[in-house]
C-alpha positions as CSV (number, residue, x, y, z in Angstrom):
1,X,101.0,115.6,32.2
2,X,102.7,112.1,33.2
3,X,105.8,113.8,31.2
4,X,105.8,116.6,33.6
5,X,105.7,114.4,36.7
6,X,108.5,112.2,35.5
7,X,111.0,114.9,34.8
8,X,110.2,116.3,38.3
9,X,110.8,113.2,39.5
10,X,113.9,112.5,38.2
11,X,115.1,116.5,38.9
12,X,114.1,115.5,42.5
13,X,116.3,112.0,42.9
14,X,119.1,113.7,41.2
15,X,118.9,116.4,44.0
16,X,118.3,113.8,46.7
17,X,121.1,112.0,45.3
18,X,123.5,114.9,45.0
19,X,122.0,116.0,48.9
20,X,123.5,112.4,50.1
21,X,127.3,113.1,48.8
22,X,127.4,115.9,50.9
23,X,130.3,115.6,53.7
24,X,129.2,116.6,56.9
25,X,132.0,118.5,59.2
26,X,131.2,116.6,62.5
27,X,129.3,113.3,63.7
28,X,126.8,115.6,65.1
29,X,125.7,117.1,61.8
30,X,125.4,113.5,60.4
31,X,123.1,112.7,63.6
32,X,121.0,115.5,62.9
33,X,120.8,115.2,59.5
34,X,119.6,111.6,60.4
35,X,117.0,113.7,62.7
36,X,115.6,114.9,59.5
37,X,115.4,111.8,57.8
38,X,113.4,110.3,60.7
39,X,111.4,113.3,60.7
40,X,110.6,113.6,56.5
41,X,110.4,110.1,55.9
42,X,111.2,106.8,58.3
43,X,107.8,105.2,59.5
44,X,109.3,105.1,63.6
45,X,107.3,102.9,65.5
46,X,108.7,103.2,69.1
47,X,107.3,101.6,72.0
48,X,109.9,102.9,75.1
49,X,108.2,100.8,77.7
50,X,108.8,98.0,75.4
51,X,112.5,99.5,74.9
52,X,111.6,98.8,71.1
53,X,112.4,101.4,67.7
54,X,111.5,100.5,64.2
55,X,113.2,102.2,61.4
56,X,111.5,102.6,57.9
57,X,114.4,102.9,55.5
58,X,113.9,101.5,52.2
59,X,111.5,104.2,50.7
60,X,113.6,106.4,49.4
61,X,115.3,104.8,47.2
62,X,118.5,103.2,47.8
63,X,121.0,105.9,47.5
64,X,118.8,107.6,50.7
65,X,119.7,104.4,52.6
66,X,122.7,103.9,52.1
67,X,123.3,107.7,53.8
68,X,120.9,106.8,56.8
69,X,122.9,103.4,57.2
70,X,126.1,105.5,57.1
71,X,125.0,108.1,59.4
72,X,123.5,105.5,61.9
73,X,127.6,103.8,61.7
74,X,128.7,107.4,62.2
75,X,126.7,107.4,65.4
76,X,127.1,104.3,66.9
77,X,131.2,104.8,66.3
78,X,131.0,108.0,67.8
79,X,129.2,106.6,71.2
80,X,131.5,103.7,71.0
81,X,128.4,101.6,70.5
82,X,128.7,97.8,69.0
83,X,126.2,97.2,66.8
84,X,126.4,95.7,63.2
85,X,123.6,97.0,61.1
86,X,122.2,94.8,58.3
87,X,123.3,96.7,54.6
88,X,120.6,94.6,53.0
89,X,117.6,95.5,55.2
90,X,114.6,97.8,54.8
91,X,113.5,98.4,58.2
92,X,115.4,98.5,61.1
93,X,115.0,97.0,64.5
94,X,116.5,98.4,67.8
95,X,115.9,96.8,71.1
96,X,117.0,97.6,74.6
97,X,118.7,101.0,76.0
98,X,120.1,101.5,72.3
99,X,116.3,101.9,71.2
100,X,115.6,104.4,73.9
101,X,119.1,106.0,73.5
102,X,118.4,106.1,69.2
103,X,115.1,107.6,69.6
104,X,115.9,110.4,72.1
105,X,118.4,111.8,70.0
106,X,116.8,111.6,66.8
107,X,114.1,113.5,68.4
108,X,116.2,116.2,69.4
109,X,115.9,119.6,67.6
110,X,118.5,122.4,67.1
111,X,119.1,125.5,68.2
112,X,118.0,128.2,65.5
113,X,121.4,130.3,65.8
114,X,123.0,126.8,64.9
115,X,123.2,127.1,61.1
116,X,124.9,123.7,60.2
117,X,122.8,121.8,62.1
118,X,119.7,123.9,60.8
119,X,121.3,122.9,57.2
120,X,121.8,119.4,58.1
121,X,118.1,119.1,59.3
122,X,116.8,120.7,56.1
123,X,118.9,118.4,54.2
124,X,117.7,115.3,56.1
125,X,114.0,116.4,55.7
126,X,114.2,116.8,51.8
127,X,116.4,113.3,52.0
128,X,113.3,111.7,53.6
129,X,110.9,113.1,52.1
130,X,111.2,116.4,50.3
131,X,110.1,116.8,46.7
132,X,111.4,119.7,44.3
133,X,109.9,120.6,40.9
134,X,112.0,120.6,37.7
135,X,112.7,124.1,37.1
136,X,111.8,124.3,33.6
137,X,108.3,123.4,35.2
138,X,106.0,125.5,38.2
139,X,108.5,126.4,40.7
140,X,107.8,124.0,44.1
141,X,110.0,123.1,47.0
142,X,108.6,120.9,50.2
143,X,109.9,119.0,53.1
144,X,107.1,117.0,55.2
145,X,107.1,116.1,59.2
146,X,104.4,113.8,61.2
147,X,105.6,117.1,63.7
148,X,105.1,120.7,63.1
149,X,108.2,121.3,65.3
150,X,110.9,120.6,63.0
151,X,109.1,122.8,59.8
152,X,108.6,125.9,62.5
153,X,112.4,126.0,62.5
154,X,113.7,125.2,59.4
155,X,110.9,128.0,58.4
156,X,112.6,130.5,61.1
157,X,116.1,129.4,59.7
158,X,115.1,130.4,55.8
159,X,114.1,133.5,57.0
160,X,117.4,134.1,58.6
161,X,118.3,134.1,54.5
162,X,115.1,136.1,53.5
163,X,113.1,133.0,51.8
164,X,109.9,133.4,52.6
165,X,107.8,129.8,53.4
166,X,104.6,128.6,54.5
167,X,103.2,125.6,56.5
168,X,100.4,123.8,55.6
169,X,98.9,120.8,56.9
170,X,97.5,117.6,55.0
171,X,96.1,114.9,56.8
172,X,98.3,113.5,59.8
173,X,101.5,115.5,58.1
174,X,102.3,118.9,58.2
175,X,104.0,120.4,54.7
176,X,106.7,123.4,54.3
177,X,106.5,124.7,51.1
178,X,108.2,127.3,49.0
179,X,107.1,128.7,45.6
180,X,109.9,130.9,44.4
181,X,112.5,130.2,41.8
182,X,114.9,132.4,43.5
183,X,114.4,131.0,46.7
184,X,114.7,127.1,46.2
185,X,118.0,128.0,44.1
186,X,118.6,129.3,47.5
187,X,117.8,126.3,49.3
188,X,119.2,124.2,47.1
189,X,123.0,125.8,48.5
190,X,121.7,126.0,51.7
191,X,121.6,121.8,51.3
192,X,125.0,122.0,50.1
193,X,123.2,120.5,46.4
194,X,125.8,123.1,44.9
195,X,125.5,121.3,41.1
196,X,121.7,121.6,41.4
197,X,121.6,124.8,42.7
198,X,123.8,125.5,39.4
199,X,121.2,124.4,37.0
200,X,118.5,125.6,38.6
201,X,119.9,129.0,38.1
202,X,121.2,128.7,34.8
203,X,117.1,127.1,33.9
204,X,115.8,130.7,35.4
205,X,117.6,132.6,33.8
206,X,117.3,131.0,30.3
207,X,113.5,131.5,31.2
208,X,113.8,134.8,32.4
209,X,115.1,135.9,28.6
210,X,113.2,133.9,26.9
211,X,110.0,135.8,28.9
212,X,111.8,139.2,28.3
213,X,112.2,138.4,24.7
214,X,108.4,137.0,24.3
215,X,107.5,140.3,26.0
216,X,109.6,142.2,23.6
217,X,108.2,140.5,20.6
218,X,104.6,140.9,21.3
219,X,104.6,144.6,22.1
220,X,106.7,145.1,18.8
221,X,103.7,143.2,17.2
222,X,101.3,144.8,19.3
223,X,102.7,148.4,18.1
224,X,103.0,147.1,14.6
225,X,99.1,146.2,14.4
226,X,98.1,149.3,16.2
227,X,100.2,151.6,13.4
228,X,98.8,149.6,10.5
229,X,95.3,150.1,11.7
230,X,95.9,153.8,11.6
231,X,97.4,153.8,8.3
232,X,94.4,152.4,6.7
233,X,92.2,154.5,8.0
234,X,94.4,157.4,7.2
235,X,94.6,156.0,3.5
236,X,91.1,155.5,3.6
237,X,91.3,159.9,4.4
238,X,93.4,160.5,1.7
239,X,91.4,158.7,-0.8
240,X,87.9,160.4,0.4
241,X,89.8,163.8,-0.2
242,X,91.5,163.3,-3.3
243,X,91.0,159.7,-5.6
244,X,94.1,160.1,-6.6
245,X,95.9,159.9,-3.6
246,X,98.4,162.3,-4.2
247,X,97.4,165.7,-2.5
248,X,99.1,168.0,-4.8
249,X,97.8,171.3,-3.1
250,X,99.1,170.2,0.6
251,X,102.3,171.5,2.1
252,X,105.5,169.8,1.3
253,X,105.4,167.8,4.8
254,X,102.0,166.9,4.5
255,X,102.3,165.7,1.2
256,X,105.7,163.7,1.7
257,X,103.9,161.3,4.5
258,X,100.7,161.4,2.4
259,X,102.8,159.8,0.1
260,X,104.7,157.1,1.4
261,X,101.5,156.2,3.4
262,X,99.9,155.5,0.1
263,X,103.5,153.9,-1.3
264,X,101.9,150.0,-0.7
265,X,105.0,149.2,-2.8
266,X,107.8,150.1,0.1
267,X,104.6,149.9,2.7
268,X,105.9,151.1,6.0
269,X,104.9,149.1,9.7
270,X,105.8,151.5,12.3
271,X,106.1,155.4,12.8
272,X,110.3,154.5,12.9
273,X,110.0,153.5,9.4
274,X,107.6,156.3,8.7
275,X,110.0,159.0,9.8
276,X,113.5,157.6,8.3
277,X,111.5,157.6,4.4
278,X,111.1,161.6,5.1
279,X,114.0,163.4,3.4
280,X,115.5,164.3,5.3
281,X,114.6,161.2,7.9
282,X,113.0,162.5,11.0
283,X,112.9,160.7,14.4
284,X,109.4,158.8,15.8
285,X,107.9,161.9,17.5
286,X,108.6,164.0,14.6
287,X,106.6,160.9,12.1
288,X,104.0,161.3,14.6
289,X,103.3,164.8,14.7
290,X,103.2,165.1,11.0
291,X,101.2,162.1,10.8
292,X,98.6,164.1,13.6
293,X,98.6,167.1,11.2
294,X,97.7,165.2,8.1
295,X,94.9,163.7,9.7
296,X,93.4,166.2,11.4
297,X,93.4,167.8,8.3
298,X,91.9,165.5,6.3
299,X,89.2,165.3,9.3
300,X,88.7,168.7,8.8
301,X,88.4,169.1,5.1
302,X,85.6,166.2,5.0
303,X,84.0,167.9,7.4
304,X,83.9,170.7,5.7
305,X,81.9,169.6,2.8
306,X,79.8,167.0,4.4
C-alpha cells in the first residue's frame, strides 16, 4: 500500500513538474494560470480594508514556486509595476493598492469559449493542488478549490472535449475529479504535460493487452476444462458399453472418435484437436457433431439394458 502511494506521488510531481515548463503564449495566460494556483493551492489571506494579501507558496514543492514567482514577475512587468519579490521566501506579503490590485485579478475567472485561458486555469489548479494517480495503478485525476466557481468551468471546458467529470465536496473544499484512463490522457494534453500524456498512453495500452491476453487465456483454459470434463464422462460411456474400449461393432466415424477419446497416450484437450486426429481431419463443428452422436448413443444403448 505505502508502495502504491509513493509511485503516485512521484507520477504526480513529475507531471506537476513537466505542467511548470510549459510556455505560456501571452502574460495573460501566465496570470491566469497564477489564478489557478491561488485557487488549487496558496492559503490567501486578504484583508482589502486593511489593503493586505498573503501568499502561501512553499507547499508545493519548489519547482511549483519557482513558476508562481515567475508568473507573479511576468505580471508585475506587464503592468509596469516595481516590485522585487523575495526568491527565497515561502509566503508572500503584498501591501497597499498592489494587494488589492493582485487579489482582484487573481480572482478573476475566464470566459468558457476562451480555451487557453481554460487550459492555463486547469494547469494552475493541478499546479496548486491537483493529484494524478500512476497509471499502472486505479485511474484518478483531481484539481481542488476553497470555490466551486473555478471547478464549474473547468468541468464545462472538459466537456467541450467529451471528458466527462464530477464535483464533489470535502470539508471547506470542493473536489473535480475524473476516473477514466482515456480521459486524464486527455487532460494531461490539455495541460500541455505532452511527455506524460505519452506514458500514460503507452501504460494503457500495455494494460489493455495484457487484460485482452489474460481474457484470452482463461477462456482457452476455461474451454479446455469444460472439454476434458466431457471426455471423461464419455470414456466413462465407452467403458460401461464395451470393457474393452474399442467398439468394434460401431460405424467407422463413431468408432474413430471412440478411439482417440480413449488414446490417453496422444490425449486430446479441445474439440480442435479432436477433429484434426480424424482422417481425414475435420473442422470443430464437425468433432462436435460426431462427438453428440457417440454419446447419445452410448446413452441410449445403457439405457437399453438397464
Amino acid at each position: 500500500m505505502a508502495d502504491a502511494k509513493n509511485k503516485e506521488a512521484t507520477f504526480s510531481v513529475k507531471v506537476r513538474d513537466e505542467a511548470c515548463e510549459f510556455i505560456c503564449d501571452s502574460g495573460i495566460m501566465y496570470v491566469q494560470e497564477l489564478a489557478g494556483f491561488v485557487y488549487g493551492c496558496i492559503c490567501m489571506n486578504a484583508d482589502l480594508e486593511k489593503q493586505e494579501l498573503s501568499l502561501k507558496i512553499g507547499k508545493r514543492g519548489q519547482v511549483a514556486k519557482e513558476r508562481v514567482l515567475s508568473n507573479l514577475q511576468v505580471y508585475f512587468d506587464e503592468n509596469g509595476i516595481a516590485c522585487d519579490l523575495d526568491q527565497t521566501a515561502s509566503i508572500l506579503n503584498f501591501e497597499g493598492v498592489l494587494a488589492e490590485l493582485l487579489y482582484t485579478e487573481l480572482i478573476q475567472l475566464p470566459q468558457q469559449r476562451e480555451d487557453d485561458m481554460c487550459r492555463a486555469l486547469l494547469r494552475g489548479l493541478f499546479i496548486g493542488g491537483g493529484t494524478i494517480s500512476s497509471p499502472d495503478n486505479q485511474h484518478y485525476f483531481d484539481v481542488s478549490s476553497p470555490e466551486k466557481a473555478p471547478l464549474v468551468l473547468v468541468q464545462k471546458f472538459l466537456d467541450n472535449y467529451d471528458i466527462k467529470s464530477n464535483i464533489i465536496q470535502r470539508k471547506n473544499r470542493f473536489v473535480l475529479y475524473v476516473k477514466s484512463g482515456d480521459s486524464i490522457a486527455d487532460i494531461l494534453k490539455l495541460m500541455g504535460t505532452t511527455r506524460a500524456a505519452m506514458y500514460y498512453e503507452e501504460v494503457l495500452c500495455t494494460s489493455i493487452a495484457s487484460n485482452l491476453s489474460n481474457r484470452a487465456y482463461n477462456c482457452y483454459s476455461a474451454n479446455v476444462n469444460k472439454f476434458i470434463t466431457r471426455k471423461l464422462r464419455v470414456q466413462e460411456l465407452i467403458l460401461e458399453v464395451d470393457p474393452s474400449g474399442k467398439l468394434g461393432w460401431a460405424p467407422e466415424e463413431i468408432r474413430s472418435i471412440a478411439e482417440t477419446i480413449m488414446d490417453e497416450q496422444n490425449g486430446v484437450f479441445s474439440l480442435t484437436e479432436l477433429g484434426s486426429r480424424m482422417n481425414p481431419p475435420i473442422g470443430k463443428s464437425g468433432a462436435a457433431h460426431r462427438l453428440d452422436r457417440l454419446e447419445r448413443l452410448l446413452e441410449e444403448i445403457i439405457a437399453r439394458y438397464k
